[in-house]
MIGU-138317 format. One record per residue (C-alpha): x, y, z; residue in three letters. Coordinates in steps of 0.5 Angstrom, whole numbers. Example, Ala and Ser with C-alpha at 12.3 -4.5 7.8 and 13.67 -1.06 7.14 Angstrom:
<nodes>
<node c1="25" c2="-9" c3="16" r="ALA"/>
<node c1="27" c2="-2" c3="14" r="SER"/>
</nodes>
This chain:
<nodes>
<node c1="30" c2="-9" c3="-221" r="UNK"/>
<node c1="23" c2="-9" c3="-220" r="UNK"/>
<node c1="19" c2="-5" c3="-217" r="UNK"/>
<node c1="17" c2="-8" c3="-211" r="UNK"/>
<node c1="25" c2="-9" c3="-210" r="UNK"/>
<node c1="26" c2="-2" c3="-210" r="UNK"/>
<node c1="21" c2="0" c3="-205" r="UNK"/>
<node c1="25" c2="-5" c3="-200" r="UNK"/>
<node c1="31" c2="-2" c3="-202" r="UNK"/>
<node c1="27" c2="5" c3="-200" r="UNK"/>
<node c1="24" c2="4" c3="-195" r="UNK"/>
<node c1="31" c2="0" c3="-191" r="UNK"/>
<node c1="35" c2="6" c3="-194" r="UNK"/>
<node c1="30" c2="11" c3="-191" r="UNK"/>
<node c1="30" c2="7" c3="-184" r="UNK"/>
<node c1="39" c2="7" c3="-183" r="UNK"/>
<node c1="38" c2="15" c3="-186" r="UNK"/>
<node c1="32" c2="15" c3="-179" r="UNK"/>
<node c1="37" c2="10" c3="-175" r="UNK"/>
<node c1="43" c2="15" c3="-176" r="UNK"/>
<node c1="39" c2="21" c3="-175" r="UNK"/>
<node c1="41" c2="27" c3="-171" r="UNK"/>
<node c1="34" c2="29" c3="-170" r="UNK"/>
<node c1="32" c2="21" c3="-167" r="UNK"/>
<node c1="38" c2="22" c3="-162" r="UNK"/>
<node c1="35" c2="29" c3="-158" r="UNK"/>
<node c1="28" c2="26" c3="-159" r="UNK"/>
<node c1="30" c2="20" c3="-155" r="UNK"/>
<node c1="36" c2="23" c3="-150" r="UNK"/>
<node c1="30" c2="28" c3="-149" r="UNK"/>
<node c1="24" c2="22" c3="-147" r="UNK"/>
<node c1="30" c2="19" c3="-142" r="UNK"/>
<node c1="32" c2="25" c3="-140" r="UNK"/>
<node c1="24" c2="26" c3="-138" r="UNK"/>
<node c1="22" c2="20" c3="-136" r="UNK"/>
<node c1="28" c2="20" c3="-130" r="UNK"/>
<node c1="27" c2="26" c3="-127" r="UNK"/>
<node c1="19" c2="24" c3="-126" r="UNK"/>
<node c1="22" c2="17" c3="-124" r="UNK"/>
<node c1="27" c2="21" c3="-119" r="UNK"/>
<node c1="21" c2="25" c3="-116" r="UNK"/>
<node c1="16" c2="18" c3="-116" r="UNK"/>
<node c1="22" c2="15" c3="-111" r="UNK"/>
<node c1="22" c2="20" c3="-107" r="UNK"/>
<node c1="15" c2="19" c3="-105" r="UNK"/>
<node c1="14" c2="12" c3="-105" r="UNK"/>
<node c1="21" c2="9" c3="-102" r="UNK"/>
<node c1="17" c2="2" c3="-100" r="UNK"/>
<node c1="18" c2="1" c3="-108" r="UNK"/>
<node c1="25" c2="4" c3="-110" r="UNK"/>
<node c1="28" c2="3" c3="-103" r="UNK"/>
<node c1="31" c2="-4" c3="-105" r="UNK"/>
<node c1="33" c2="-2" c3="-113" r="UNK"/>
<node c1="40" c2="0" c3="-111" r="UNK"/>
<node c1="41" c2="-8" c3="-108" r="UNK"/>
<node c1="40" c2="-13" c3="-114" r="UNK"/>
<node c1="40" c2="-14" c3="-121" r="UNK"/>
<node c1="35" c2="-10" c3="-125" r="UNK"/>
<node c1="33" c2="-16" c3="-128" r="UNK"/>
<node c1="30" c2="-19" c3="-122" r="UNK"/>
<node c1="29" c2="-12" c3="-118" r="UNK"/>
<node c1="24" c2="-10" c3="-124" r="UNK"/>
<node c1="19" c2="-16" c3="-124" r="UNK"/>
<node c1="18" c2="-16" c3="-116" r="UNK"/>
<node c1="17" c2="-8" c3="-117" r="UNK"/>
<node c1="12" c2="-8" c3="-123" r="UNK"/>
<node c1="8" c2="-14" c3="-120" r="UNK"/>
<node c1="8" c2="-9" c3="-113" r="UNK"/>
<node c1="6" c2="-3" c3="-117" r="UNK"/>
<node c1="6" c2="-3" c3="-124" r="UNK"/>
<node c1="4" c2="5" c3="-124" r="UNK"/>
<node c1="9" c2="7" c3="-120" r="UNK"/>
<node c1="15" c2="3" c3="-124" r="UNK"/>
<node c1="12" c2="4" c3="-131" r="UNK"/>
<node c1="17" c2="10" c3="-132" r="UNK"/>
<node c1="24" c2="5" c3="-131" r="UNK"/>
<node c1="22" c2="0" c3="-137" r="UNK"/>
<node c1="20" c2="6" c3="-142" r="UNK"/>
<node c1="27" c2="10" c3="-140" r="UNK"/>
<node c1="31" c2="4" c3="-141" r="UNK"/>
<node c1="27" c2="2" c3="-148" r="UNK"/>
<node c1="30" c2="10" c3="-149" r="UNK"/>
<node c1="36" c2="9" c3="-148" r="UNK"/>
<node c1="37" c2="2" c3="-151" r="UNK"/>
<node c1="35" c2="6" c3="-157" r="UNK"/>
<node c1="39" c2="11" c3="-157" r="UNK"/>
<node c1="45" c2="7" c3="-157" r="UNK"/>
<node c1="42" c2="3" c3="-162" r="UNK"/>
<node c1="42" c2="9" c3="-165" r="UNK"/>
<node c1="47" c2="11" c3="-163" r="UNK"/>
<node c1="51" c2="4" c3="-167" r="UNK"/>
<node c1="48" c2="6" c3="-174" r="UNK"/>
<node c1="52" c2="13" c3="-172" r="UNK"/>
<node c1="58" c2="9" c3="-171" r="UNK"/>
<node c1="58" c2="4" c3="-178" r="UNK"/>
<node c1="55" c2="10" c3="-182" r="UNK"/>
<node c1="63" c2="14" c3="-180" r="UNK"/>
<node c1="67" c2="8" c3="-181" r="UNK"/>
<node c1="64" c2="8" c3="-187" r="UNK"/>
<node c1="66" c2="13" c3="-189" r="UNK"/>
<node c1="72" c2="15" c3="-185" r="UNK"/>
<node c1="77" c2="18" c3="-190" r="UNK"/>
<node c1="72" c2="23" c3="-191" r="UNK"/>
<node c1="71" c2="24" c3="-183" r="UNK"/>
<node c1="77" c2="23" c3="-179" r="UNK"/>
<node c1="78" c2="29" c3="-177" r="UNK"/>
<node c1="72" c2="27" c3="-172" r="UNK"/>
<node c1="75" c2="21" c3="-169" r="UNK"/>
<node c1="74" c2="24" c3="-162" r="UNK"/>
<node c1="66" c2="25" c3="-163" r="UNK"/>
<node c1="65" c2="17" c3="-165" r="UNK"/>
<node c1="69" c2="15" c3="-160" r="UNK"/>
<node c1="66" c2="18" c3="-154" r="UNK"/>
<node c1="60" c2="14" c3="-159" r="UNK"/>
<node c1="64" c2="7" c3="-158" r="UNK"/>
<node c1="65" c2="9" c3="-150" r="UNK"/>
<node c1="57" c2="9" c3="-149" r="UNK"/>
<node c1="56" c2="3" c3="-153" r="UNK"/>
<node c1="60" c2="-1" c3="-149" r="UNK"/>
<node c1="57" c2="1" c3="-143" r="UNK"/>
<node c1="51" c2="1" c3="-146" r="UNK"/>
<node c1="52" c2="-7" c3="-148" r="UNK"/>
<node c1="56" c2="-8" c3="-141" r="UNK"/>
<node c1="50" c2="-5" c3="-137" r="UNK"/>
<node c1="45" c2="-9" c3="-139" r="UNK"/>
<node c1="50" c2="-16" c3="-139" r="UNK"/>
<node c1="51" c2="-14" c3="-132" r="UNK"/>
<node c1="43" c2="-13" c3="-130" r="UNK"/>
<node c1="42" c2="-20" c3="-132" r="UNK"/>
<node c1="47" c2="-24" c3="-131" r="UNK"/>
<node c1="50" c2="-21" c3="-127" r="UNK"/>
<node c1="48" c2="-21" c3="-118" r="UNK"/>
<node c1="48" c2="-16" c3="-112" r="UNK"/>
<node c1="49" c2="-20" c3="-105" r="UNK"/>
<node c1="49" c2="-19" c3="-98" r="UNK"/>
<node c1="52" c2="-15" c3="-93" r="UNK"/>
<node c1="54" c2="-22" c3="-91" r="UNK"/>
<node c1="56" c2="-24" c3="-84" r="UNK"/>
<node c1="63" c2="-27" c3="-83" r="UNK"/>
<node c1="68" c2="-28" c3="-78" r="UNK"/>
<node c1="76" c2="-28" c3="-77" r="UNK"/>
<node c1="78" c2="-35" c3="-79" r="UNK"/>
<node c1="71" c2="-37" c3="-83" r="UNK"/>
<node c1="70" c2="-39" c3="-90" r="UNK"/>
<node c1="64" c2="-36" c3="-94" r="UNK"/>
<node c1="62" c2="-39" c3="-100" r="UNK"/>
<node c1="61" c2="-34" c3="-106" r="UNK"/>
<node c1="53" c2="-35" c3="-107" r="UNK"/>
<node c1="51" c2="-37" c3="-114" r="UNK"/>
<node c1="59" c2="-39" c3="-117" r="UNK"/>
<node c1="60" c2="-46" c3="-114" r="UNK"/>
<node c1="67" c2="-48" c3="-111" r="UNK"/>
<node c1="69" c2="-40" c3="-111" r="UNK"/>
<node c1="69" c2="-38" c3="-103" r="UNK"/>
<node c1="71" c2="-33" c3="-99" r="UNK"/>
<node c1="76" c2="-32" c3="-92" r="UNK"/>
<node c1="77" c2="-27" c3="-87" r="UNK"/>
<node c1="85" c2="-27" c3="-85" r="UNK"/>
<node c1="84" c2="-21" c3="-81" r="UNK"/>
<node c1="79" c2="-16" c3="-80" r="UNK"/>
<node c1="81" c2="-9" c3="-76" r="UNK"/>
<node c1="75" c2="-4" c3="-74" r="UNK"/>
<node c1="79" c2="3" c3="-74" r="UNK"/>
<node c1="75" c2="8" c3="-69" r="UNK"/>
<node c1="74" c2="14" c3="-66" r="UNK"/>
<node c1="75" c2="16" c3="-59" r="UNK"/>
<node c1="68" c2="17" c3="-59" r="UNK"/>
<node c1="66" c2="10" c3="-62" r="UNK"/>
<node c1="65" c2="12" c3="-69" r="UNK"/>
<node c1="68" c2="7" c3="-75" r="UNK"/>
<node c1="73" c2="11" c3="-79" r="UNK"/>
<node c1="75" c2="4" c3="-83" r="UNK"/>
<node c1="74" c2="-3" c3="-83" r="UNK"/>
<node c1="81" c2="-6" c3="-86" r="UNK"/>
<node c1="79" c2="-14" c3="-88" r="UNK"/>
<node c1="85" c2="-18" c3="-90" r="UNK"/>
<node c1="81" c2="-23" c3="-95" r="UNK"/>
<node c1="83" c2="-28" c3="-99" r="UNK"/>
<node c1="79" c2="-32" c3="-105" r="UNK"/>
<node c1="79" c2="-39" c3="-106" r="UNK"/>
<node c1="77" c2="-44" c3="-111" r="UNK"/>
<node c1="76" c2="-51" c3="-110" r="UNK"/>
<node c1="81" c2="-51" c3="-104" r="UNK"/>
<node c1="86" c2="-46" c3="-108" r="UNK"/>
<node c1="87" c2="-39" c3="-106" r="UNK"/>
<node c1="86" c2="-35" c3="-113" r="UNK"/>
<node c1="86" c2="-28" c3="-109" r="UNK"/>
<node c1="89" c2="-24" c3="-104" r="UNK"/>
<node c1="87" c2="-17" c3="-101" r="UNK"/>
<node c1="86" c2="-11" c3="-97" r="UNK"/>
<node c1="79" c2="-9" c3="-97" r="UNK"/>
<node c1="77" c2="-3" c3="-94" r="UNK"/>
<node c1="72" c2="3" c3="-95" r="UNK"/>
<node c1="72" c2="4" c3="-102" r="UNK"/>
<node c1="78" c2="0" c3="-103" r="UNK"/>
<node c1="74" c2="-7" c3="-106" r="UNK"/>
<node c1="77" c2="-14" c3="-108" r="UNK"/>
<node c1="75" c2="-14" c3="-116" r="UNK"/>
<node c1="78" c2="-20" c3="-118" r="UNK"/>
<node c1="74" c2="-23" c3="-125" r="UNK"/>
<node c1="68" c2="-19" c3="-125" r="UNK"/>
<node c1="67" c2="-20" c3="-117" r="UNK"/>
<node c1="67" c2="-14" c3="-112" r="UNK"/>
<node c1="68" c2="-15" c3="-106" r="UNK"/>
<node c1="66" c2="-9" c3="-101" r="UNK"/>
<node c1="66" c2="-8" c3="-94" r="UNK"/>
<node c1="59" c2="-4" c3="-91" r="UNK"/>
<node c1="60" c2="-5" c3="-83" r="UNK"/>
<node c1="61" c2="-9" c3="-77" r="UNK"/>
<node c1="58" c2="-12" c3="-71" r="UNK"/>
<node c1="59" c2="-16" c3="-64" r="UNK"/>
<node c1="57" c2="-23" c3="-63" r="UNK"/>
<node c1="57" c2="-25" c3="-56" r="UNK"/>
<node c1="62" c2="-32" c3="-55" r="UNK"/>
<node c1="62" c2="-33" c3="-48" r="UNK"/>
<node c1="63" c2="-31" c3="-40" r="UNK"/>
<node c1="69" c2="-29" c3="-35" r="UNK"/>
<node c1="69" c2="-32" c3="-30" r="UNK"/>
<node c1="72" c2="-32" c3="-23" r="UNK"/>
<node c1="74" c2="-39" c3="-21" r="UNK"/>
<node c1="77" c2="-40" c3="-13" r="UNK"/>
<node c1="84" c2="-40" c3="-13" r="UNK"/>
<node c1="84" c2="-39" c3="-21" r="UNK"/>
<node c1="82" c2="-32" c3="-21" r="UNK"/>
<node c1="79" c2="-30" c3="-27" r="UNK"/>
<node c1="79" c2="-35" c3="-33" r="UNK"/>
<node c1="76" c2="-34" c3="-40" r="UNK"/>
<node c1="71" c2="-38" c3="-43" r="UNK"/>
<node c1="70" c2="-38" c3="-50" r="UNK"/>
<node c1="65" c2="-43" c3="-54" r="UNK"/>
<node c1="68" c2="-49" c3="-57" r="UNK"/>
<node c1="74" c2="-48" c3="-51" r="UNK"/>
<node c1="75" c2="-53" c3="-46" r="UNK"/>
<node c1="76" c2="-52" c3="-38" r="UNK"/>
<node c1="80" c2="-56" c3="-34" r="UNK"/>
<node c1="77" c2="-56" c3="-27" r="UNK"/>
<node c1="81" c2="-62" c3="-25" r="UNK"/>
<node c1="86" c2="-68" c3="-26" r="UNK"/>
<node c1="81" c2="-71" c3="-30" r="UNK"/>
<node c1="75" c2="-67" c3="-31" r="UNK"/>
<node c1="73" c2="-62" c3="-36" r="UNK"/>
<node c1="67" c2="-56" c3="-38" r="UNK"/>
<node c1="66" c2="-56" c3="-45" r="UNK"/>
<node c1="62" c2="-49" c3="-47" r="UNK"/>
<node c1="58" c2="-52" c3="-55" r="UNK"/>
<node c1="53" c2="-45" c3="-55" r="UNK"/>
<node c1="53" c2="-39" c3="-52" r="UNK"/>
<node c1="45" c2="-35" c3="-53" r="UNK"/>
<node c1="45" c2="-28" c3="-51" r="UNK"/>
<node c1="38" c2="-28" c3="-49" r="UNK"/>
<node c1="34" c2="-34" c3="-48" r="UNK"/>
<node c1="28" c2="-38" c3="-44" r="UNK"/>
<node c1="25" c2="-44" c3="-44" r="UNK"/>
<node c1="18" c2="-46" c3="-47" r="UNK"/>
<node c1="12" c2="-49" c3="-45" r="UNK"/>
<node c1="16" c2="-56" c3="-48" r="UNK"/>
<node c1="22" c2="-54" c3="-44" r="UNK"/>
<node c1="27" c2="-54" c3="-49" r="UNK"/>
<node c1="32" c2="-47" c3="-49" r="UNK"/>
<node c1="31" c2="-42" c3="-54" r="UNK"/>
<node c1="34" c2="-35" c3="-56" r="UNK"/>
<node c1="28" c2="-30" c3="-54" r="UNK"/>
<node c1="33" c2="-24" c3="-57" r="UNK"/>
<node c1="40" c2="-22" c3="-59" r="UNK"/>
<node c1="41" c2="-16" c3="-54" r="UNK"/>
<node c1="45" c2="-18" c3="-48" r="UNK"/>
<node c1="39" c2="-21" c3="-42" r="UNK"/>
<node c1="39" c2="-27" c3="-41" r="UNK"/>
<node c1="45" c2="-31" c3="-42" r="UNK"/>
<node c1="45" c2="-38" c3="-42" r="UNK"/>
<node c1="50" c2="-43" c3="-44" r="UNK"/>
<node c1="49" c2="-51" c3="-47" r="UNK"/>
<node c1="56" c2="-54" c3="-43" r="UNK"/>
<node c1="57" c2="-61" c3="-42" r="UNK"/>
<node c1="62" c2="-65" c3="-37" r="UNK"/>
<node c1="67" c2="-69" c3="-40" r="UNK"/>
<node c1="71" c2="-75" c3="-35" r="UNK"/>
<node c1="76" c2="-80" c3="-37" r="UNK"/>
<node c1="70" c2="-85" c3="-39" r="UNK"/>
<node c1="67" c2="-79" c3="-43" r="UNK"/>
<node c1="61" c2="-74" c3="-42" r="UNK"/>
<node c1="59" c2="-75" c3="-35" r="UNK"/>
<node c1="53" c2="-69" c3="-36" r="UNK"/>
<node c1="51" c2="-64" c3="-42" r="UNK"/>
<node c1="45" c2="-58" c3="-40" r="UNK"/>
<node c1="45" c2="-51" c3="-40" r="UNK"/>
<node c1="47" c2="-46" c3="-35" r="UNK"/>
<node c1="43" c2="-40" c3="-34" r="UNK"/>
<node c1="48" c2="-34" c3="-32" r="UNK"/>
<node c1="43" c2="-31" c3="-27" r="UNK"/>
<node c1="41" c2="-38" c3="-25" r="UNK"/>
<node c1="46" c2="-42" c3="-18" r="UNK"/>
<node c1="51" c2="-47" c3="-23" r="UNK"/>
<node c1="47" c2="-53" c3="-24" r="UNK"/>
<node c1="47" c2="-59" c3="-19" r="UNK"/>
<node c1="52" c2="-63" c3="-23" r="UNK"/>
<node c1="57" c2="-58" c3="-23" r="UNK"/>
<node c1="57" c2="-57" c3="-16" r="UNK"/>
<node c1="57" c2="-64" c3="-14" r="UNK"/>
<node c1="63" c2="-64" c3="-19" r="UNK"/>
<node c1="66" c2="-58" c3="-14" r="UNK"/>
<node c1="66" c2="-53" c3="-19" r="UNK"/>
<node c1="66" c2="-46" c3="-18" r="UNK"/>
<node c1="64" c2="-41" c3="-22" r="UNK"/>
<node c1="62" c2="-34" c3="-22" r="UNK"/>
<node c1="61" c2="-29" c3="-28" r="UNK"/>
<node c1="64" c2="-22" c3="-28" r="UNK"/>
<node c1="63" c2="-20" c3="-35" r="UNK"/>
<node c1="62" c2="-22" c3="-42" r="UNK"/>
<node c1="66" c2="-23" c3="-48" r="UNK"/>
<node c1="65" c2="-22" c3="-55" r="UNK"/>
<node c1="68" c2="-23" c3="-62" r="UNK"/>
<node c1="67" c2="-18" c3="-68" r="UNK"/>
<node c1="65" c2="-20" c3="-74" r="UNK"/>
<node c1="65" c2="-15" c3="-82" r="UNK"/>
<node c1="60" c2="-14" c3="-86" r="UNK"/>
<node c1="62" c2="-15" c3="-93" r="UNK"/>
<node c1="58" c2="-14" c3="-99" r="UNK"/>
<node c1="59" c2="-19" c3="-106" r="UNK"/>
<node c1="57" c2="-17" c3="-113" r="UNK"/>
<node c1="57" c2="-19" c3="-119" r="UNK"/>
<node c1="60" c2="-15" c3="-126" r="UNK"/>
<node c1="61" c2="-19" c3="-131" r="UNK"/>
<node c1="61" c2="-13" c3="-136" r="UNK"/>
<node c1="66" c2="-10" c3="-131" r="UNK"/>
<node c1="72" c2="-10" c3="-136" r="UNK"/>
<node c1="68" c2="-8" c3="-142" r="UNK"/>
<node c1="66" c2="-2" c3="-138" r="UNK"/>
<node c1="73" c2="0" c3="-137" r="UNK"/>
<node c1="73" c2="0" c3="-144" r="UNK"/>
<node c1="68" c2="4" c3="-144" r="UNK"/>
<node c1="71" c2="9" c3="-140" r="UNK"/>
<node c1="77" c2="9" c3="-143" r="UNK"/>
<node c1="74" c2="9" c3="-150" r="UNK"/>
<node c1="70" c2="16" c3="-147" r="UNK"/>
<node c1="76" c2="19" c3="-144" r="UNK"/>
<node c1="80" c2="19" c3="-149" r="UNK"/>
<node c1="74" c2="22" c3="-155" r="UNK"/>
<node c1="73" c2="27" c3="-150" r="UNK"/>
<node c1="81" c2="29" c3="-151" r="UNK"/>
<node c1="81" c2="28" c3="-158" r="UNK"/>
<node c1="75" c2="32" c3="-158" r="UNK"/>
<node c1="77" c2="38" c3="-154" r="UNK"/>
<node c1="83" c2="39" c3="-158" r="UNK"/>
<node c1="80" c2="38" c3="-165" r="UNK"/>
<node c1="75" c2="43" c3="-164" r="UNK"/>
<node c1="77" c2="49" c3="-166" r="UNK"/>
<node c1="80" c2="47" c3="-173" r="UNK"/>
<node c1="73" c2="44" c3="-175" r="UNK"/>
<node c1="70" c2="50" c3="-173" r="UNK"/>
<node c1="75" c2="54" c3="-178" r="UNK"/>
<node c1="73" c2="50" c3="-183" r="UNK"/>
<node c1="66" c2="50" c3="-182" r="UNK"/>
<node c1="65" c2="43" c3="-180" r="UNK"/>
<node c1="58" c2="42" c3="-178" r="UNK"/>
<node c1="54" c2="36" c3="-177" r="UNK"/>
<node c1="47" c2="35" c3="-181" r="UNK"/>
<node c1="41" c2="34" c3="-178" r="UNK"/>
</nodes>
């Protein structure tokens, strides 16, 4: 062997003895240790950057971060070089021990609380690129919501039920869901708080809900109150009926005289409506509620007066990505089950003088 080859053989034996060091694995769980708790304190005083960091992906996150504040988000790429290292180190550790694990089994719970941090470690890091957070999505009873980023996959709510206090406040919010792929159904399930829908690396979780305004009572002459919701139909005679195609909660008319909404809050109501006869639509405009009926409907001998809003509830729901979720329920696992391992053993090894060398 030449000399040259020896060095090689030096230098790659000095660097797996630096990779499977105990010393390079305090130094690096220090420098992450550090540079997290100065980042927890960089947070807290500048929530304009960090506010959205829980609501995506890292990999997306972080470049809209840094070209915002470089300074301010420098600690976040050097804290996850630390720790990628570290499990890098970690991994050497891990080879190193099935090496030689005639020698070294009885340190089976140690190394596999290293395998759980490596795969969580790997899962994490699978998770922040290819992975995705979405939402809170807006969807009603009845309605399909396509899943962003996976074609042919969407969402339905079968049913949602808000549970509530006396004095108004949300206990839960009890959706039941199903999952459909290309027109067939995949999952089912009752979402709740805390309770999300997993299915393939998808959790599915509920956040809140909220009141759309869908149409008016009315008190009709001889017909007492009636309901009239968008996309219903009302029968006024034999041969006529009122369509309701929109509801806006508050709306005007520009300088151009089209309607348009001004708000969301409930204020001035106006209602795009047509009037349907036996040759077909006879009359289409808008109706605002605090205004007399339009002329047409009059002529018609309709008589309507508005008593009291109706609306339809609406979830929230929150869609994420994990592909990285059932390695890092091996993670976990192989964690849990190291720490057992580890507990029991302990005393034994410290009887025989099993100390690790650093």
């Amino acid at each position: 062997m030449t000399d040259t080859e020896q060095k090689s053989l030096s230098l790659l034996h000095r660097l797996w003895l630096l990779g499977c060091s105990l010393k390079l694995a305090i130094a690096l769980a220090s420098a992450a240790t550090l540079l997290i708790m100065g980042g927890s304190l960089v947070m807290h005083f500048n929530p304009a950057i960090f506010a959205g960091m829980e609501d995506d992906i890292m990999a997306r996150w972080l470049p809209w971060a840094w070209s915002q504040a470089p300074l301010l988000v420098v600690w976040v790429p050097l804290s996850g070089i630390c720790v990628l290292l570290f499990a890098i180190n970690t991994l050497c550790c891990l080879i190193d021990w099935l090496l030689k694990i005639k020698a070294r089994w009885r340190k089976t719970g140690e190394y596999l609380i290293h395998a759980g941090f490596i795969l969580l470690s790997i899962a994490f890091l699978w998770g922040n690129i290819s992975g995705f957070r979405s939402g809170p999505h807006r969807i009603f009873q009845g309605e399909h919501l396509a899943i962003p980023n996976m074609p042919g996959l969407s969402l339905r709510l079968e049913k949602f039920t808000p549970q509530l206090e006396p004095s108004g406040r949300p206990l839960d919010m009890l959706n039941q869901v199903s999952l459909w792929d290309n027109g067939t159904q995949v999952a089912e399930a009752l979402v709740r708080m805390n309770h999300p829908l997993i299915h393939n690396g998808l959790v599915i979780l509920p956040t809140s809900f909220g009141q759309e305004l869908d149409g008016f009572k009315f008190h009709m002459p001889g017909r007492g109150v009636i309901e009239f919701r968008t996309g219903s139909q009302l029968s006024v005679s034999s041969e006529t009926n009122i369509v309701l195609h929109k509801m806006l909660p508050d709306a005007r008319r520009n300088n151009q005289g089209r309607v348009v909404q001004t708000g969301s809050r409930l204020n001035n109501p106006a209602m795009l409506i047509s009037l349907q006869g036996p040759s077909g639509k006879l009359w289409e405009g808008w109706y605002f509620l605090r205004s007399p009926l339009p002329r047409q409907l009059r002529e018609a001998g309709i008589a309507l007066r508005p008593t009291e809003p109706v609306f339809k509830t609406f979830s929230l729901l929150t869609i994420n990505r994990d592909p990285g979720d059932k390695m890092a329920a091996m993670g976990a696992g192989c964690i849990t089950l190291g720490v057992f391992f580890a507990l029991f053993s302990f005393y034994r090894k410290r009887a025989q003088g099993d100390r690790p060398e650093i």
